[in-house]
N, C-alpha and C positions, 0 to 999 in steps of 0.2 A: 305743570312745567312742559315746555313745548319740546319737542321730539330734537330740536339743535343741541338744547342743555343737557338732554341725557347722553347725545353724543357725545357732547363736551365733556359729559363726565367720564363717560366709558374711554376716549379716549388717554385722557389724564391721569385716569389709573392703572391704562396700563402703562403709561410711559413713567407713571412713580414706581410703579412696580421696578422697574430698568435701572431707576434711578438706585431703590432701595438695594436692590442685587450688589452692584457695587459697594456701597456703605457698607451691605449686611455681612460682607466676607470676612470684613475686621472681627466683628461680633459674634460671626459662625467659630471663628478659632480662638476666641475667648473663651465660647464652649465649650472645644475641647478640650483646652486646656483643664478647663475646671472638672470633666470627666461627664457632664450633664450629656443627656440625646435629647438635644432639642430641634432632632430633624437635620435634613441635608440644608448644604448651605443657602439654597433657592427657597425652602422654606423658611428657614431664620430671618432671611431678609425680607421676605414679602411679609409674616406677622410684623416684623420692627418697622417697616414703611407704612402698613394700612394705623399699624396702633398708632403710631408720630401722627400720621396725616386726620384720625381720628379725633385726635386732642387737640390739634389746632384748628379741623374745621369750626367746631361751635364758637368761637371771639369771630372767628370772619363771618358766619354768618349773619351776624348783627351789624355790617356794615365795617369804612375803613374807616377808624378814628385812633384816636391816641390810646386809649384804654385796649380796643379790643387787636391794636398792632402788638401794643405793650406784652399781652395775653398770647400771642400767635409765634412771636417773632423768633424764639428761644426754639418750640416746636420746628419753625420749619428750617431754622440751621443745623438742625440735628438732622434731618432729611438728605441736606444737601453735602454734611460733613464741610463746612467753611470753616476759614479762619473766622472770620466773621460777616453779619450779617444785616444791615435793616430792611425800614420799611417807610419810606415818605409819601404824602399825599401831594398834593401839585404845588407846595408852598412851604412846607419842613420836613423834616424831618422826624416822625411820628413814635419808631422805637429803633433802641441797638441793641443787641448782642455783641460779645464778644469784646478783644482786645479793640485799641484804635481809637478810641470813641471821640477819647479831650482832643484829640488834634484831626481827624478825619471829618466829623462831623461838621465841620464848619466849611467845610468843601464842596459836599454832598450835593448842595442846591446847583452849584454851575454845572456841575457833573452828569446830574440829569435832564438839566434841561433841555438837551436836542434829542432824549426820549419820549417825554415829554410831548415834545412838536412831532414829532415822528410817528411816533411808537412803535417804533422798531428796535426790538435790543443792541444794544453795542457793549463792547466788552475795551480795556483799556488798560495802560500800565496805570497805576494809583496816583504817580508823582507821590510820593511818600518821600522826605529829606533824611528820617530818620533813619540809620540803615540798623536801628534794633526791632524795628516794626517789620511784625509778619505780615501785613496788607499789602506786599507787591502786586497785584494783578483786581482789577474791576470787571464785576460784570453787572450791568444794569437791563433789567428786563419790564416792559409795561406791565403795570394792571389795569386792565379795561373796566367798562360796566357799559352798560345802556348807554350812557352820555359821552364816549368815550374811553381817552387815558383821565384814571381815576387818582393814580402814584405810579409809584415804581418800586420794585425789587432790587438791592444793590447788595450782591453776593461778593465778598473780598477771599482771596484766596494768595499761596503764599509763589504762585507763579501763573505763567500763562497754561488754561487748557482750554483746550476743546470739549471737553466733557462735562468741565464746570459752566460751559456758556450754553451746551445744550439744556443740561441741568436744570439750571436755574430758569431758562426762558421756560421748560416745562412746568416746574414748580409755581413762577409766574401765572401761567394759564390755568391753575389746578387754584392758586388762590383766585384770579379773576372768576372761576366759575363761582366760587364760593360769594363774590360780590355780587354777581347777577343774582344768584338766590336771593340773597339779603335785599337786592331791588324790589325780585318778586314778591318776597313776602311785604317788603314795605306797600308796593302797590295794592296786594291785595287785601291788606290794612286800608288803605284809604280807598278801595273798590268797596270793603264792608260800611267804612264808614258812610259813604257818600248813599248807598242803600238806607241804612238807616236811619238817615236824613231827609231822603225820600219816601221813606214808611211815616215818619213825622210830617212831613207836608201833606199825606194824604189823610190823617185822622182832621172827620169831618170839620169843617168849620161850622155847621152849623149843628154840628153836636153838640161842641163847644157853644155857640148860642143858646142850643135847646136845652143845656144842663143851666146852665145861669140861668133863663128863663124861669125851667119849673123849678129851682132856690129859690128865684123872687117871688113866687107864686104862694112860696110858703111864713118867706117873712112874718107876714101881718097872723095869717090863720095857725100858723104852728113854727113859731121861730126857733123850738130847737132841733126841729127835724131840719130846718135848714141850715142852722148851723152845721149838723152834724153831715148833712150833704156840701156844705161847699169843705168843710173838713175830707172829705171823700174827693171833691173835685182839686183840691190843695194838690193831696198825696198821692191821686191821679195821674196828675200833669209832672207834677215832679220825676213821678219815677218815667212816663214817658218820654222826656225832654234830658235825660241825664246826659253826663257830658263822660263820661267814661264807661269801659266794663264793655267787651264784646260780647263777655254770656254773663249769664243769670242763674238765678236757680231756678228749677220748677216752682217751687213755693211761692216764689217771688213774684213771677209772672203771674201765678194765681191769685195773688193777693188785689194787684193791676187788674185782675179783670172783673174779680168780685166790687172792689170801687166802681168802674167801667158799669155792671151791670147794677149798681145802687142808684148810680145816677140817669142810667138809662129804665130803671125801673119808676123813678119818681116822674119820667116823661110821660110814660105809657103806661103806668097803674097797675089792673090785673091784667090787662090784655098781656101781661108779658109773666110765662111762668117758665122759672129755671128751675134744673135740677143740675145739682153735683153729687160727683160719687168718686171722689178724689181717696186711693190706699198711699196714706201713710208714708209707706215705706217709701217711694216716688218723689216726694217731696224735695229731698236733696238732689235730682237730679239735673245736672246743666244743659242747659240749652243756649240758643242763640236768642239775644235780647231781643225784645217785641217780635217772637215768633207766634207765639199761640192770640194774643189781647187782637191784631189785627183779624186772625177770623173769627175770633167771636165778635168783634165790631159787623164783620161780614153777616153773621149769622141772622145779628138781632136787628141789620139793614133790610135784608133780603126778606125778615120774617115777617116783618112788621110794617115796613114802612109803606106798603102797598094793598093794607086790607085793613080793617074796620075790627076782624074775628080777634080769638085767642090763637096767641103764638106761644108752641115751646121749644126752650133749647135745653138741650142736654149736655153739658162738660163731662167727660170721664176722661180719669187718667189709672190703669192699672201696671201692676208688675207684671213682667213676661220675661222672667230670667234675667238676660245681658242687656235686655233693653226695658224703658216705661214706652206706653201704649197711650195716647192721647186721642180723643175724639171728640170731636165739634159737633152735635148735628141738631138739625130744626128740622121744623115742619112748614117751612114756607115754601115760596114760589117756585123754587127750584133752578135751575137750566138747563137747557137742549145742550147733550155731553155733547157734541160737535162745536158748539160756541166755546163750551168750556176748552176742550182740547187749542182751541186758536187762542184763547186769552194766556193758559200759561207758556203757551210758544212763542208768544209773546206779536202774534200775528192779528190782532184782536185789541181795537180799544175795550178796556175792563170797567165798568159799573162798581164792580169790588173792592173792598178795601184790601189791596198790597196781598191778594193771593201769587200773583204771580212773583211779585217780591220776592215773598215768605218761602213759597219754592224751591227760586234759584239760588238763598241763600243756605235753604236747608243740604242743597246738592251739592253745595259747596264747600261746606263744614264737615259733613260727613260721606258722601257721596254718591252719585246719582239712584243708589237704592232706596236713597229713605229722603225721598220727593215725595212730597201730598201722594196721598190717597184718596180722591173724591168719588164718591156713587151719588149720582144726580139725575133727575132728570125732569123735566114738564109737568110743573106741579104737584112735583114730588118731595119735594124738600131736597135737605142737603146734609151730608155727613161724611167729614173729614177727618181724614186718620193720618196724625204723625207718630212716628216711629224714633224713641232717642236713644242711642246708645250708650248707657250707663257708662262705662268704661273708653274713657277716648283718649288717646296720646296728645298732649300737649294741650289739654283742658286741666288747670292747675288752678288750688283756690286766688291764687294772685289775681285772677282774672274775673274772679266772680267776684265782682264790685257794685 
């Protein structure tokens, strides 16, 4: 998040804070009365403002829709203490609270619309005919995003203040921050996706060739080795090309690469020897999809495809407490760590497959600590250490699809 939005946030809370103070004094002598010490009044009211503004952030973070207004909208009239309260996007009317509804509601649209064009608060008498309706006094404040005014905030109150137009344009800005997030995170939803769309456009093409090949190779002389190889090249592809799931499981990814190397074994015969030494216990752990299958495509590119000799790779993945420990490494060609340092800064056309990718995505998920690990050099081979943390906020099995 870039350093304007944590303003925007620090600003907001404190000016909810301000907002809460007010509110909270009704509710600080509610306490006394009951006999409870639930702190001085300035404290009552900031726990009741951060809790309020706590349960309505998560619906706004998922963006402005009908559901997650529906979800919000109760939360932030409690903030503001209104008669009543909605929430519209640029075209209805999204949720209400409160008294009002059957006869106000259908107002609402003209009401906002030179906030709308504006986006600048205004505050207004209701025009209300009924004189049993508390809704004397309007106050409508924008919600922005990226693109703009996104809706608007329209706070009813049962006379004119000043307090409730600051209020509420605050409150306003305190939801807009919350929609900029929900941008951010959508964007860097479709930042991931579009990477790994790009990891798919760099698995070889003529890998892809050279697996069909040596299956055809086998037809005639041994047709159920190739059965069972384009069976490996099937469930290959499939699980490369899936269309959902930003993480995986470890296992899962292993299983992808043990295929990966059946079919790259049938190319290359014995010139090619693996070893795994995969614990168990590591197995369930999540990662980012097609994190690990691109450098061992790397591995058995860089090992093999430039010498006649035997090539080895070695896979290990071990426990290390809060995290699994993942290593790549061969015995081929190597590179001069000066090239390498330019390819993942991205300063460097890359020979490799999606290291640099793999990387930026790793620093991304979890952050900039647990970026590759590479020891290289000049004919030296190569060995790549990822680092996963077992335990990660907001890595949920929903996601592991």
């Amino acid at each position: 998040m870039s350093g304007i939005g944590y303003a925007a946030l620090a600003v907001a809370g404190v000016l909810l804070l301000a907002v809460g103070y007010a509110a909270g004094r009704i509710s600080g002598r509610r306490g006394d009365r009951d006999g409870l010490d639930l702190g001085t009044p300035v404290e009552r009211a900031t726990f009741h403002t951060l809790h309020t503004a706590s349960l309505a952030a998560p619906p706004l973070r998922a963006g402005l829709t009908e559901e997650t207004a529906r979800k919000a909208v109760g939360r932030l009239r409690s903030l503001l203490g209104t008669e009543a309260l909605c929430l519209t996007d640029r075209s209805s009317v999204l949720a209400w609270d409160g008294p009002g509804g059957d006869h106000h509601r259908q107002h609402v649209g003209d009401q906002v619309a030179a906030v709308l064009d504006t986006g600048r608060s205004h505050s207004a008498p209701s025009g209300c005919a009924d004189d049993a309706c508390p809704l004397r006094w309007t106050v409508i404040a924008p919600l922005t995003g990226e693109e703009g005014v996104l809706g608007t905030l329209v706070a009813y109150g049962a006379q004119e203040s000043a307090v409730l137009v600051r209020a509420a344009t605050e409150v306003a800005r305190w939801v807009s921050v919350q929609l900029e997030l929900a941008e951010l995170d959508r964007s860097r939803t479709r930042l991931i996706e579009a990477e790994i769309r790009a990891l798919r456009a760099q698995i070889s093409p003529h890998f892809i060739f050279n697996s069909l090949a040596a299956i055809a190779s086998f037809v005639r002389t041994d047709p159920e080795r190739a059965r069972e190889l384009l069976l490996e090249f099937a469930d290959f592809t499939r699980y490369s090309f899936r269309r959902h799931g930003e993480f995986t499981r470890l296992a899962d990814e292993l299983q992808s690469i043990e295929q990966y190397l059946a079919l790259a074994g049938a190319r290359f015969g014995d010139r090619l020897k693996v070893t795994l030494q995969i614990a168990p216990e590591v197995l369930p752990v999540a990662l980012p999809f097609l994190c690990l299958q691109p450098l061992v495509e790397n591995a058995v590119k860089h090992g093999l495809e430039d010498t006649r000799g035997v090539r080895r790779v070695t896979i290990a993945a071990r426990d290390e407490g809060a995290e699994a420990v993942v290593t790549i490494e061969d015995d081929g060609v190597g590179m001069d760590p000066a090239v390498l340092r330019g390819i993942l800064a991205g300063e460097r056309p890359s020979s490799g497959v999606g290291l640099c990718n793999v990387d930026e995505r790793l620093r991304q998920v979890y952050g900039d600590a647990y970026g590759l690990v590479i020891e290289t050099g000049v004919g030296a081979g190569m060995k790549i250490t990822v680092r996963l943390p077992k335990y990660r906020a907001g890595v949920h099995p929903g996601q592991l699809q």
